[in-house]
C-alpha positions in Angstrom: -40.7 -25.2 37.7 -37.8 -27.7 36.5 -35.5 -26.5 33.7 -37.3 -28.9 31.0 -40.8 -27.4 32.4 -38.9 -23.9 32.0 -38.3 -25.0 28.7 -41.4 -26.1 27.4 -43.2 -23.4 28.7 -40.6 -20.8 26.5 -41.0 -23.4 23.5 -44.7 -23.5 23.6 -45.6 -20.3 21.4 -43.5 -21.5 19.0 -44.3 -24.8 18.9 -48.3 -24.0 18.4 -47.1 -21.7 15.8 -45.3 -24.4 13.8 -48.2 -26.7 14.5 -50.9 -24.8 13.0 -48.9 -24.1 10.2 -49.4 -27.6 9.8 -52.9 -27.0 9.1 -54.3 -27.5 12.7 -52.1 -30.6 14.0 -51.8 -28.4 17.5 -55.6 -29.5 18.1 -54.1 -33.3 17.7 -50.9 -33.1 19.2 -50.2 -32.0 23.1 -48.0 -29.1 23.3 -45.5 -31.1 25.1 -45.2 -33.4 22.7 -44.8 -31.4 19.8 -42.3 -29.4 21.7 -40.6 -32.9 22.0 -40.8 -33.4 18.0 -40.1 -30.0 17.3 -36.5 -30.5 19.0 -36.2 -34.0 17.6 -36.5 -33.0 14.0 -34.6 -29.9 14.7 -31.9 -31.9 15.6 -32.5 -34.6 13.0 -32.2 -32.6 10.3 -28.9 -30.8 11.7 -27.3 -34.4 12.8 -25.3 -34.4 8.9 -23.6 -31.0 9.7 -22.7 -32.3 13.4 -20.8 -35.8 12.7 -20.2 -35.7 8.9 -16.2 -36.4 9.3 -16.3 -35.9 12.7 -13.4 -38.6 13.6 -14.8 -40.9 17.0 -18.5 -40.6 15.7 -17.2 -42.1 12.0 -14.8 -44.2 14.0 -17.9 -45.9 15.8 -20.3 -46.5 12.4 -17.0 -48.2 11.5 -17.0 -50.5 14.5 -21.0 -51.6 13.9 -20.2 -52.5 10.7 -17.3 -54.3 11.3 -19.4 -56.3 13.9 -21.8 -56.4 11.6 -20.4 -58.4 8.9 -18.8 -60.9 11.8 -22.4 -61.6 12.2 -22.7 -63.2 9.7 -21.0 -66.3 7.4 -18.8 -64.9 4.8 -20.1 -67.4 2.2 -23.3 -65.6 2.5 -24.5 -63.0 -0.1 -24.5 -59.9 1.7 -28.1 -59.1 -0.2 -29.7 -62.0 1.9 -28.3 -60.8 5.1 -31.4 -58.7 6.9 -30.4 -55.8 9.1 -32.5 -54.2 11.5 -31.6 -50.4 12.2 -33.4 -49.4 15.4 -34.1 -45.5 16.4 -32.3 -45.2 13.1 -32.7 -41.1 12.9 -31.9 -39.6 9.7 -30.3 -43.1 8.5 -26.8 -42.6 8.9 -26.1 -46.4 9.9 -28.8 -47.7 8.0 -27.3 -46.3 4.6 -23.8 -46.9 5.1 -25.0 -50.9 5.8 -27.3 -50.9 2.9 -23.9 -49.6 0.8 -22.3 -52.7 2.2 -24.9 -54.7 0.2 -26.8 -55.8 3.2 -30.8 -56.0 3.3 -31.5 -53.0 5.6 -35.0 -52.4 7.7 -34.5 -48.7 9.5 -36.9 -47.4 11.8 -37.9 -44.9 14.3 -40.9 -44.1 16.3 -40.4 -40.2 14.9 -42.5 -39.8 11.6 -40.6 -36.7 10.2 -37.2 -38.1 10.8 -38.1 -41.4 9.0 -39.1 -38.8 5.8 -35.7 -36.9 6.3 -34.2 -40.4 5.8 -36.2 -41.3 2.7 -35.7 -38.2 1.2 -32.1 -38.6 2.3 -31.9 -42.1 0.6 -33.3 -41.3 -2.3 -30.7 -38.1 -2.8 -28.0 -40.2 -2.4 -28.9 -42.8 -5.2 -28.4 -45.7 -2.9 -29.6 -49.7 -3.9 -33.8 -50.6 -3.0 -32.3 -52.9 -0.6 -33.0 -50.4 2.3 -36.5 -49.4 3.7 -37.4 -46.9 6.1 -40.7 -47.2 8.7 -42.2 -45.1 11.2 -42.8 -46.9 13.9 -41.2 -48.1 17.1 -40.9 -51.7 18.0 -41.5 -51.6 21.7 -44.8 -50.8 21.0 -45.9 -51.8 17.3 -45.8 -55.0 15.2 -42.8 -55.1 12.7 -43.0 -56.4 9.9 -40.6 -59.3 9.4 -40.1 -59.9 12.8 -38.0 -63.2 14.0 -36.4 -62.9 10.0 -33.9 -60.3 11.1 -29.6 -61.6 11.0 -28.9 -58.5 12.8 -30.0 -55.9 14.8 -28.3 -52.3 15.4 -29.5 -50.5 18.2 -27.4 -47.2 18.7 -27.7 -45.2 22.0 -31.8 -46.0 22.2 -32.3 -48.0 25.5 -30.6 -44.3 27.4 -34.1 -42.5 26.4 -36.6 -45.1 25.7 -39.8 -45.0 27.8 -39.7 -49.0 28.4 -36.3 -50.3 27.5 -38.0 -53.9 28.8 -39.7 -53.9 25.9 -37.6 -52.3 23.6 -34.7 -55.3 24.3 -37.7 -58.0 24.2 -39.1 -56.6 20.8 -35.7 -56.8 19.7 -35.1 -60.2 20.5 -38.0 -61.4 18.9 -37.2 -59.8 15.7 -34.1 -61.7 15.5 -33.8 -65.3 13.9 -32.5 -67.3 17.0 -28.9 -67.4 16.9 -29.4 -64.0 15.2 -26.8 -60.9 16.4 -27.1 -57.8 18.5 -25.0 -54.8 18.5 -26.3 -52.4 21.3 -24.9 -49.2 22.1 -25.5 -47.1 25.5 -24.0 -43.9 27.1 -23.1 -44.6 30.3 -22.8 -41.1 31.8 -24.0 -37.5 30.0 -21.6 -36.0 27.5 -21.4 -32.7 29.6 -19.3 -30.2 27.9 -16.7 -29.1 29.7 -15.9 -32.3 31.6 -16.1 -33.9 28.3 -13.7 -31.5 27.2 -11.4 -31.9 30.0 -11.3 -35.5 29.4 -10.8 -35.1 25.7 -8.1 -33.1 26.1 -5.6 -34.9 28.6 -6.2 -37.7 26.8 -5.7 -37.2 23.0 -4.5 -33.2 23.1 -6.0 -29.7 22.8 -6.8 -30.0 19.3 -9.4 -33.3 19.5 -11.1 -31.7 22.5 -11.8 -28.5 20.5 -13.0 -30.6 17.4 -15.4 -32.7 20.2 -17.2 -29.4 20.6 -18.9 -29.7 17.5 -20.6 -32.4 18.7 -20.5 -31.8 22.8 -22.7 -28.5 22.3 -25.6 -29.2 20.1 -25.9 -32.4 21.6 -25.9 -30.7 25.1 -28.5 -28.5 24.0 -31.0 -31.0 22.5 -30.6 -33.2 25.7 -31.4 -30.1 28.0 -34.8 -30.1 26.4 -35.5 -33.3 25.9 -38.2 -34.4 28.2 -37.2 -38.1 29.0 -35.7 -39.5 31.9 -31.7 -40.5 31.0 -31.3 -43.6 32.1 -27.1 -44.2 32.3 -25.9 -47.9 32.9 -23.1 -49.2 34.4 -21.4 -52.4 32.3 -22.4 -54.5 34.6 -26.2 -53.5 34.6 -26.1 -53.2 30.9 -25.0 -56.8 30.4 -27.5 -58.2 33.6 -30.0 -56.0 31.2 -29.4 -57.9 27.7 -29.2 -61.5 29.4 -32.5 -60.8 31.2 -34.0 -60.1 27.5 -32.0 -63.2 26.1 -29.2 -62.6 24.5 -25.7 -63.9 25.5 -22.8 -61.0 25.4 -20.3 -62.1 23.5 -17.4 -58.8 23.3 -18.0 -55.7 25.2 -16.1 -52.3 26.1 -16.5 -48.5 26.1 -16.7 -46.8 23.0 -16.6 -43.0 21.6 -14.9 -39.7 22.2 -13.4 -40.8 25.8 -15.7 -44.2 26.6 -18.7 -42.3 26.5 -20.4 -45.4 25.6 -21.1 -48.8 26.1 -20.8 -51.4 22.8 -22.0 -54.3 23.8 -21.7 -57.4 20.5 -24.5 -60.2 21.8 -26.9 -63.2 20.4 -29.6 -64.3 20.7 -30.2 -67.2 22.6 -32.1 -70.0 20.5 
């Protein structure tokens, strides 16, 4: 039995538990997959108390926004610039765009984490010029699509079933000429190489602060039942010009280059 069998199998009671609580979804929903959105919205809903001022992750939503609003002419009004958040979680990125003024469209393929957003947005007092939707645009029509100015797709094509279709779903929601900003690890965040890393690079005291985000993401990823799929730059960018898009700036990104940012268009 592999470790994310192993896994399952111990999650399994508790997952049917949950799921009849919710008035007989286990007779709808596979075990494995609800142990899959069990851990999603588990994480999902702890994902605030993990990054909220936690310095390279705030660092990052500052560098998609930034690229962001290059994407777009400064004589515009940023109200009737259309973002697209892809996989957008719990909203993080969404809502910080929508506070920017833009016209934001957030969605992910995971229904309770699109109504911790909402509920989220709706806390928080923000503008109506964000929406969240459950659905994932590999696989299901989105509304707007080929309106979009921009599209933000943050560390979604490492776990995605069919990242073929993810990149061509996201091309077509794009205007041509439109803007890209994709995000991909390019190795796993394992903790105490992370750490290492961390610390001969920016000191002990950043390494122990990366914890906070090194071990619960460690820990959802061990159950996770998805096949990690780590690029190199080099197959990243061969990726993104086979789905059309041209690369226009690209280098490594978060904690120590955990990530690849890769700023593209689409070709017309």
């Amino acid at each position: 039995m592999s470790r994310k069998e192993l896994a399952s199998h111990r999650l399994r009671p508790l997952a049917e538990r949950v799921l009849s609580l919710a008035g007989g979804a286990a007779d709808r929903m596979p075990v494995r997959a609800a142990v899959e959105h069990m851990i999603a919205v588990t994480y999902g809903m702890t994902y605030d108390v993990v990054v909220t001022r936690f310095g390279p992750y705030e660092a990052m939503i500052d560098e998609i926004v930034s690229l962001v609003t290059r994407s777009v002419p400064v004589t515009q009004s940023p109200r009737s610039i259309k973002v697209l958040d892809i996989a957008c979680g719990i909203g993080n990125v969404g809502l910080r765009l929508a506070r920017r003024g833009y016209t934001v469209v957030a969605v992910d393929a995971v229904r309770h984490l699109i109504a911790i957003a909402r509920e989220k947005h709706h806390s928080t007092g923000s503008a109506p010029n964000l929406s969240f939707h459950h659905l994932d645009i590999a696989r299901d029509e989105l509304p707007g699509a080929g309106s979009f100015d921009v599209l933000v797709s943050m560390h979604t094509l490492y776990w995605h079933p069919d990242p073929a279709a993810l990149l061509a779903a996201s091309r077509r929601a794009l205007k041509p000429g439109g803007h890209a900003i994709f995000l991909t690890y390019n190795r796993p965040a394992r903790v105490l190489q992370t750490f290492r890393e961390v610390r001969r690079a920016e000191g002990l005291g950043a390494a122990v602060g990366a914890l906070r985000w090194l071990v619960p993401t460690a820990v959802f990823e061990w159950f996770r039942d998805c096949d990690h799929r780590y690029m190199s730059e080099a197959e990243f960018h061969e990726a993104l010009d086979r789905a059309g898009f041209d690369v226009l700036e690209g280098h490594p990104t978060f904690l120590v280059g955990l990530s690849h940012l890769a700023w593209a268009r689409a070709r017309e």
